[in-house]
ZAMARGU-4260 file (C-alpha; in steps of 0.2 Angstrom, whole numbers, plus 5000, padded with zeros to 4 digits):
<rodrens>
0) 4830/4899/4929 | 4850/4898/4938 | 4858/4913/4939 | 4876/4914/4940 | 4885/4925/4955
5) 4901/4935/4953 | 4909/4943/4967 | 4917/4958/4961 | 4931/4965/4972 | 4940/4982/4969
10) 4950/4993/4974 | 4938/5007/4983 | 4922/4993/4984 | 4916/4978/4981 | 4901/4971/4972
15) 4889/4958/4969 | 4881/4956/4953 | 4869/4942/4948 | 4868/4937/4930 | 4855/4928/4920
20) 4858/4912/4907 | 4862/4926/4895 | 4874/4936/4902 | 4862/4947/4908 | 4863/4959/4923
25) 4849/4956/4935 | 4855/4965/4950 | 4867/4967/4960 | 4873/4977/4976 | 4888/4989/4980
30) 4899/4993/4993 | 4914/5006/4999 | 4928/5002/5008 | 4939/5013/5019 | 4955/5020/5010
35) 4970/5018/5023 | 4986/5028/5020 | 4998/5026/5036 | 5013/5035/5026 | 5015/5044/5012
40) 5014/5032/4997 | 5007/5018/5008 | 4989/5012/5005 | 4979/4997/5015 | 4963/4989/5016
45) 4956/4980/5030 | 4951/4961/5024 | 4938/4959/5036 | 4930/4975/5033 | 4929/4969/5014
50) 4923/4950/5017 | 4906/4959/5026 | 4905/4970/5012 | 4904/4953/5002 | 4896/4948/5011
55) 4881/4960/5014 | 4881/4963/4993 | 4877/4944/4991 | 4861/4945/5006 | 4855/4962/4998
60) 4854/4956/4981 | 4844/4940/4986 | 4835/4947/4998 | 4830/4962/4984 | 4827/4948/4972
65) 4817/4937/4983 | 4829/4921/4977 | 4839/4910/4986 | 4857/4903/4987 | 4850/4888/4979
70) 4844/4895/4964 | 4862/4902/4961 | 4871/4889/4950 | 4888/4895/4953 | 4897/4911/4959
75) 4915/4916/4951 | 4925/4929/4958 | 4936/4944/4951 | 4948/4955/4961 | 4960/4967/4963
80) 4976/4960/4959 | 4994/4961/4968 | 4983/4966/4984 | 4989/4956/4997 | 4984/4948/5015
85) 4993/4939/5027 | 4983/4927/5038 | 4983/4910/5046 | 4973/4899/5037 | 4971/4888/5051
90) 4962/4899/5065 | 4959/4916/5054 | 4968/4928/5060 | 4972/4944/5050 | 4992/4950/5053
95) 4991/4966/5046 | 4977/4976/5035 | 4978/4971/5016 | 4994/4979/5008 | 4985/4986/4991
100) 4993/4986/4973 | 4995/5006/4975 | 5008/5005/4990 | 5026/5006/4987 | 5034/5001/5002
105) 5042/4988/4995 | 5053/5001/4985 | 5069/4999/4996 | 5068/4982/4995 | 5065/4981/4975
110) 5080/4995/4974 | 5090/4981/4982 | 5088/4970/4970 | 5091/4981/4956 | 5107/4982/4958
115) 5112/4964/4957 | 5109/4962/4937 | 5111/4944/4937 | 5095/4943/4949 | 5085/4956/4940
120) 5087/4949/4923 | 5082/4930/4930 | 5066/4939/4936 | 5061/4949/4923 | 5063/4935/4912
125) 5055/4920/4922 | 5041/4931/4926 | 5038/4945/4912 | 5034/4957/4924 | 5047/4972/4928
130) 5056/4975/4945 | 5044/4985/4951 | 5034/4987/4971 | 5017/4987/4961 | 5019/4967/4963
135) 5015/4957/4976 | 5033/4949/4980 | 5040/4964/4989 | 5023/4968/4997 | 5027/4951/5006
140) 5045/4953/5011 | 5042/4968/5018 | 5030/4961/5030 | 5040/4947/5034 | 5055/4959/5038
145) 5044/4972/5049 | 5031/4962/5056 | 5034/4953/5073 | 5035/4936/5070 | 5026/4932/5056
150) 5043/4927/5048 | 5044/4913/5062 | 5024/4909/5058 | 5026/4908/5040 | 5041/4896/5040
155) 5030/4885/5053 | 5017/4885/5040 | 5006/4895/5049 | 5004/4909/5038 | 4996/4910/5020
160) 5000/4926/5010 | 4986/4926/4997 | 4979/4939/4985 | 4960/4945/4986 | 4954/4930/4980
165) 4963/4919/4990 | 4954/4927/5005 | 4936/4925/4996 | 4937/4908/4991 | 4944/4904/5010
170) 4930/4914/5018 | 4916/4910/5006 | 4920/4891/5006 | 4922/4892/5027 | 4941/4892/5028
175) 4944/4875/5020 | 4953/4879/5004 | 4969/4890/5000 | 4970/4894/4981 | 4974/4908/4969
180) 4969/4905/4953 | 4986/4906/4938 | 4982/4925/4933 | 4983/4930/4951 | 4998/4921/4955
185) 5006/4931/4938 | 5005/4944/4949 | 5016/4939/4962 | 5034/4941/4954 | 5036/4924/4961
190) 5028/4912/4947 | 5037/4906/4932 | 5025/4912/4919 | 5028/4898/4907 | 5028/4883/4919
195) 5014/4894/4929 | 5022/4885/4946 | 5032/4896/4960 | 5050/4895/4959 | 5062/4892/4969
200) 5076/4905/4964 | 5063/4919/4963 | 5058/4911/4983 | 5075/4914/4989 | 5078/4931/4979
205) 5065/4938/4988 | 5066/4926/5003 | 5048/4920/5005 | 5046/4903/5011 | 5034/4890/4997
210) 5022/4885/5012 | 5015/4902/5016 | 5011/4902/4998 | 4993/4896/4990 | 4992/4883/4979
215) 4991/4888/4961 | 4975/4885/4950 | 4966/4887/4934 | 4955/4900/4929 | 4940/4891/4921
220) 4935/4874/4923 | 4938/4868/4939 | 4927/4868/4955 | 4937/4874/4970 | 4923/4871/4983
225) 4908/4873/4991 | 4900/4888/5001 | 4890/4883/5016 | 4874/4885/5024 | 4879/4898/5038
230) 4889/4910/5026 | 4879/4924/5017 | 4872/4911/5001 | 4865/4898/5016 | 4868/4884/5005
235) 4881/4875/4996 | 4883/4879/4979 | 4900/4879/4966 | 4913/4892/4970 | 4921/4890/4955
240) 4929/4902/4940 | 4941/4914/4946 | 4951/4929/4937 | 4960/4946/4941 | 4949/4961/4938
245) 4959/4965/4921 | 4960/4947/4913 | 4940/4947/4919 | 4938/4962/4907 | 4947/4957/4896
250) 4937/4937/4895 | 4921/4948/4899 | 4924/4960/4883 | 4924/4942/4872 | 4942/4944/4868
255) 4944/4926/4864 | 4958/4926/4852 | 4973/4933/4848 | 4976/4951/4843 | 4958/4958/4852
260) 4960/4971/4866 | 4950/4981/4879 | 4954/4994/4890 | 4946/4997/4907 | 4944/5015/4915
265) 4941/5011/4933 | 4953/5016/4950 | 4967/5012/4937 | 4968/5011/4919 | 4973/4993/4911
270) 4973/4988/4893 | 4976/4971/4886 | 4979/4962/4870 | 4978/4944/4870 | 4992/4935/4861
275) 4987/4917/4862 | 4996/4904/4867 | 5010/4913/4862 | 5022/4920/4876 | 5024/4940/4868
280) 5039/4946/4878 | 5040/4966/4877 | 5054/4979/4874 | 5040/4994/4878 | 5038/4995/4894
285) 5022/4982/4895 | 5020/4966/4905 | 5018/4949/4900 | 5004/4941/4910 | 4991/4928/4909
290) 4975/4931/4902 | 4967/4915/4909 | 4970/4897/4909 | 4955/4882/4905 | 4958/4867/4914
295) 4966/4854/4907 | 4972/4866/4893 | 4987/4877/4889 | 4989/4894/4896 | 4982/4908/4885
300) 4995/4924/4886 | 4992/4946/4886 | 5001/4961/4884 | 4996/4973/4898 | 4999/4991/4900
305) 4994/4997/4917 | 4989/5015/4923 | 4990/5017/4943 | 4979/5032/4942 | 4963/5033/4933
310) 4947/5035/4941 | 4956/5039/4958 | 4962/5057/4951 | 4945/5061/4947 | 4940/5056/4967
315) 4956/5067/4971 | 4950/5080/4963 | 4933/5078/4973 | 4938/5074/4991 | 4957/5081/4991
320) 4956/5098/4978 | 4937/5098/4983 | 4935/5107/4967 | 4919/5099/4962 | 4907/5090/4974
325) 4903/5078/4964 | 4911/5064/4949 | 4896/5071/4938 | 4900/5091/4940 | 4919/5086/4936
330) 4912/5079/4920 | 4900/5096/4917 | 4915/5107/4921 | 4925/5098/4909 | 4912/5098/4895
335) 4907/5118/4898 | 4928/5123/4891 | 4932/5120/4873 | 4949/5111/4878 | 4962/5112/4892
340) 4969/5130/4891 | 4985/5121/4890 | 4984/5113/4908 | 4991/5096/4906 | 4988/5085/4924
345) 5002/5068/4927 | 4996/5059/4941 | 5011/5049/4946 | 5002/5050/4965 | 5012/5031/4964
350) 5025/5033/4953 | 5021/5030/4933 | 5019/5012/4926 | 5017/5007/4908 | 5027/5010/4899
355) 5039/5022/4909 | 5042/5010/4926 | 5047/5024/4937 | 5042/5024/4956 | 5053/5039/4961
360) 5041/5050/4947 | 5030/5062/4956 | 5013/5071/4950 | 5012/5090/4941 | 5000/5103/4935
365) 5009/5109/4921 | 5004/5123/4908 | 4995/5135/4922 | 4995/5153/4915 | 4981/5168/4922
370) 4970/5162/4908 | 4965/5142/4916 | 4951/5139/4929 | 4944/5125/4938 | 4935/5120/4923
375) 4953/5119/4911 | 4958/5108/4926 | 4943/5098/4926 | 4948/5093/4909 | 4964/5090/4910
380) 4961/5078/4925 | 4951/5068/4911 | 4963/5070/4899 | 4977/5063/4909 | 4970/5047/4906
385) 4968/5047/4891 | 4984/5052/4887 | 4992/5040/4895 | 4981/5025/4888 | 4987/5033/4871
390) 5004/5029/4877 | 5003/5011/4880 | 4993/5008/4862 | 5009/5014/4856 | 5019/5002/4865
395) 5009/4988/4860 | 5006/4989/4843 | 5026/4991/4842 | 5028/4972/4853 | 5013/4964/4845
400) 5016/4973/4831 | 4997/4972/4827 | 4989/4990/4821 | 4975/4992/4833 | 4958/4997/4821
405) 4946/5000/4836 | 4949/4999/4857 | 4934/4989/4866 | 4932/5001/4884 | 4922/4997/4900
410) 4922/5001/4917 | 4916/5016/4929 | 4923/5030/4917 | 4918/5026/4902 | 4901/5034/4907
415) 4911/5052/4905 | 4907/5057/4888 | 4920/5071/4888 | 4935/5058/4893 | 4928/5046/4878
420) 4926/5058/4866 | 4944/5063/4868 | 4951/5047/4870 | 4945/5043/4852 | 4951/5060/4845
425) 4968/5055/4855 | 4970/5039/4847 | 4964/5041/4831 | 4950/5026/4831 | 4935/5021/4836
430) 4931/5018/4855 | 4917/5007/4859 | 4907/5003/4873 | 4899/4986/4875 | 4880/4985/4882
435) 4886/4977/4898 | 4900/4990/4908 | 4903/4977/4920 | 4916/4969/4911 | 4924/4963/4925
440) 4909/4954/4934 | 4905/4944/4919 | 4919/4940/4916 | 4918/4931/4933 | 4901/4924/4928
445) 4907/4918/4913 | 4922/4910/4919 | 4911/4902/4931 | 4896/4897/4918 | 4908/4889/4908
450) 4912/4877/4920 | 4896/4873/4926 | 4890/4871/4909 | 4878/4885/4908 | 4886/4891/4896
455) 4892/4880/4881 | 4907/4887/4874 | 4918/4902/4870 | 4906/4906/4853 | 4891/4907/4863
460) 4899/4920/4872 | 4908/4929/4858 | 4888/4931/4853 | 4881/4938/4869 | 4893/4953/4864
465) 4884/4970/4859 | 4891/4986/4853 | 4880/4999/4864 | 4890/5015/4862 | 4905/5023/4848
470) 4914/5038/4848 | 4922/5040/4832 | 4939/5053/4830 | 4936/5070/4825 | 4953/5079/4828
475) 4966/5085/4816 | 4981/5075/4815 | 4992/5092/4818 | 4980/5096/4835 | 4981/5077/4842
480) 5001/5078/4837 | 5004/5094/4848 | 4992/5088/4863 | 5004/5072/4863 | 5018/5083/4861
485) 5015/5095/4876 | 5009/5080/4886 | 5028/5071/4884 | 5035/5087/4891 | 5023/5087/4906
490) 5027/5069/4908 | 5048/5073/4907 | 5046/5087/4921 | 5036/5069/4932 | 5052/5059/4927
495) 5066/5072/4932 | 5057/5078/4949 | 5072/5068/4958
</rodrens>
C-alpha cells in the first residue's frame, strides 16, 4: 500500500498525519510551538523551531509505523496562512522570528494607507481582501522599514519573504525551491486575485520589491520537487499539493462545487462557501479569496468570513484566567449551567474581523451581575464563537445570496459538545461533523493524491465523505433572537472602546 503525507502547520503546532488510499487516517504525530508576544498585540513564531517540529512529527510517525519514506507516495502541505518569514534563500538565514497572522503591527502603516482613497479602493478591489494588518503585505513593510538591512538584502535579491509553506517546501526539498502556492499568495494583499500574478501597483503601494517575493503556483496538480535522503523522509519522494489551512478544509470537507460550505473551529474560526469560478465580491464585510486552483485550469473562488479568536479564548481562559486547568473542565463547567446567566464574552484580543474589520476594537466581559460564576463564563467563552460564526452566515447568505440548509464543521473544537449544540440552536440548522476532523490534513492529502494519481478524481472524493455526528436546533426563535440581540450590544461596547 502508498500512503500519502500531509504536513499540517498551525498556529500553536504542527502535525503530521499519514493517510491511506482512502482517505484514511493511519497516524500521525503532533507538536507545540512556543507563543512569542514581544508587545502588546504583537505575536511571533520561531521558523526553525517549527521546521524540527516537522520534522520530528514526520520521523515519529514512521518510525511508529515501522514504514519508510519510500512507501510514502507523496506529501501535501497545509499552513497557517498570512504568517510570514523573511530569509535568504541562498545560505538560510532566518532575519526575524515568523511574524504570525494575529500580530497587528502593521496597523500604522495600514492607517496610512487608509487615508489615500484612491489607493485603498485599487486594493481592496484588485485583491478582495479589506485593508487590514491580518495580511501579510503590511507584515512585510514593517520588517523592511525596522529591520537593519534587510531592505538593502531584499532589493539585492537576497531575501525571500514567503508564508509557512514557502519555508516547508524550501526546507523539505533542501533549499532549492521558493514557491507559494495561488491561495497563499491571496493572502498577501499583493496578488491580483483574477490574474493570480503579483502586481506591480500594489508592489509600490506598499513598497515591496517583486524579487523578494516567491514564485506563485497552483494548488493541485503540479509537482514542486523532491525531498532528499538526509531530510527527515530519507528519500526522495513528491512534494507536491499545497493549500492554506482554511481552503484545505474546505477541499477536505468535499466542498467541490459552488454554494457548499464548512466552518472550522480551531485557533480561529473560518467559514467558507465556494462560489466557483465565479469571482463573488462582498458588500458584508467578507473576503474574496481563492479556494484552490488545478493546474492547467481556471481558478475556483470562496467567500470567507474569518474569526481571529476561537480555540485561543478557550487556552486563555486556561493559562491566562486559569479558571480551569484543563480544555476538557472548561467544557464540563460549561455543560454543568443551563445557559450564560447573561455573561456575554467578545474576544477582540486582535481587533474584530468578519464582517466588522476593526483593529482598534478591544475585548469585554459584559452582563456580570452577583448571580454569574466561573461556570456562566465558561459558557459564554463557548458561546462567543458561536456567536460570531452566526454572524458571518448572515453576511454570506446576503452576498451569495444562497440560504445556508446545513454548515459542515471540523477542527479541534468541534469535540465540545456544549459549543456544537448551541451553535446549532444559534443558527437555526443542522451542524455536522464529518468522520474525519482533520479537515485540514486531508485536504493536503488530497491535493496531493490528486496529482499523483492516487486518487482519480473530484467524485471519488466527494464519496470518501461521511456524516459521523448532527446536532440538530432546539431553541425557540424568540430565545435565539434575544441571545443575538444582547450579544450585538456586547459587541457595540468592543467597537466604541476608543
Amino acid at each position: 500500500m502508498k500512503y500519502i503525507g500531509a504536513l499540517d502547520q498551525g498556529t500553536t503546532s504542527s502535525r503530521f498525519i499519514l493517510f491511506n488510499e482512502i482517505g484514511e487516517i493511519v497516524d500521525s504525530h503532533q507538536l507545540e510551538h512556543k507563543q512569542i508576544f514581544p508587545e502588546p498585540s504583537w505575536v511571533e513564531h520561531d521558523p526553525e523551531e517549527i521546521w524540527q517540529n516537522c520534522s520530528t512529527c514526520i520521523e515519529e510517525v514512521l518510525d511508529k509505523q515501522k514504514i519508510k519514506g519510500i512507501d510514502i507516495a507523496g506529501i501535501g502541505i497545509t499552513n497557517q496562512r498570512e504568517t510570514i518569514v523573511a530569509w535568504n534563500p541562498k545560505t538560510g538565514k532566518v532575519w526575524h522570528n515568523a511574524i504570525v497572522w494575529q500580530d497587528l503591527r502593521g496597523t500604522d502603516f495600514i492607517n496610512k494607507i487608509k487615508k489615500n482613497n484612491k489607493q485603498l479602493n485599487y486594493i481592496q478591489e484588485k485583491t478582495g481582501l479589506k485593508l487590514s494588518p491580518y495580511f501579510a503585505g503590511s507584515k512585510i513593510a514593517w520588517l523592511l522599514d525596522n529591520v537593519s538591512g534587510l531592505r538593502e538584502e531584499a532589493e539585492l535579491g537576497n531575501i525571500v519573504f514567503g508564508t509557512i509553506d514557502t519555508w516547508l517546501v524550501y526546507k523539505l526539498t533542501k533549499e532549492k525551491v521558493v514557491i507559494t502556492d495561488v491561495t497563499n499568495a491571496s493572502r498577501y494583499l499583493l496578488m491580483d486575485i483574477e490574474t493570480q500574478k503579483w502586481d506591480d501597483n500594489l508592489l509600490r503601494i506598499f513598497n515591496i520589491p517583486r524579487k523578494a517575493l516567491p514564485k506563485i503556483v497552483s494548488s493541485i496538480g503540479k509537482i514542486y520537487g523532491n525531498t532528499e535522503s538526509n531530510g527527515p523522509l530519507k528519500t526522495e519522494i513528491p512534494v507536491c499539493g499545497i493549500l492554506g489551512d482554511q481552503q484545505a478544509a474546505l477541499f477536505g470537507q468535499a466542498c467541490f462545487t459552488q454554494g457548499l460550505a464548512k466552518c472550522t473551529y480551531g485557533t480561529g474560526c473560518f467559514m467558507l462557501v465556494n462560489t466557483g469560478k465565479k469571482l463573488c465580491k462582498s458588500n458584508n464585510g467578507l473576503l474574496t479569496t481563492i479556494a484552490y486552483r488545478v493546474e492547467g485550469e481556471p481558478a475556483i473562488y470562496a467567500l470567507e468570513g474569518s474569526i481571529a479568536v476561537a480555540g485561543s479564548l478557550v487556552q486563555w481562559a486556561r493559562d491566562n484566567l486559569q479558571i480551569v486547568k484543563t480544555v476538557k473542565e472548561l467544557d464540563e463547567c460549561a455543560a454543568s449551567v443551563k445557559d450564560c446567566g447573561g455573561v456575554y464574552v467578545v474576544p477582540a484580543f486582535s481587533g474584530l474581523f468578519a464582517p466588522y474589520w476593526r483593529s482598534d476594537a478591544r475585548g469585554i466581559i459584559a452582563g456580570l451581575t452577583g448571580y454569574a460564576n466561573k461556570n456562566h463564563i465558561c459558557k459564554a467563552i463557548l458561546e462567543a464563537t458561536a456567536f460570531q460564526a452566526n454572524d458571518i452566515i448572515n453576511a454570506m447568505e446576503l452576498d451569495s445570496m444562497i440560504h445556508m440548509i446545513e454548515l459542515k464543521v471540523d477542527g479541534g473544537l468541534t469535540n465540545s459538545e456544549p459549543l456544537m449544540k448551541f451553535q446549532s440552536d444559534i443558527l437555526g440548522i443542522p451542524v455536522i461533523r464529518p468522520e474525519v476532523v482533520e479537515t485540514t490534513a486531508l485536504g493536503a492529502a488530497y491535493a496531493a493524491g490528486l496529482t499523483i494519481g492516487v486518487f482519480k478524481d473530484f467524485n471519488q472524493l466527494s464519496l470518501y465523505w461521511k456524516e459521523e455526528k448532527r446536532w440538530e436546533p432546539k431553541m425557540s426563535a424568540d430565545l435565539r433572537f434575544d441571545k443575538i440581540h444582547y450579544w450585538k450590544k456586547a459587541v457595540d461596547k468592543t467597537l466604541n472602546w476608543v
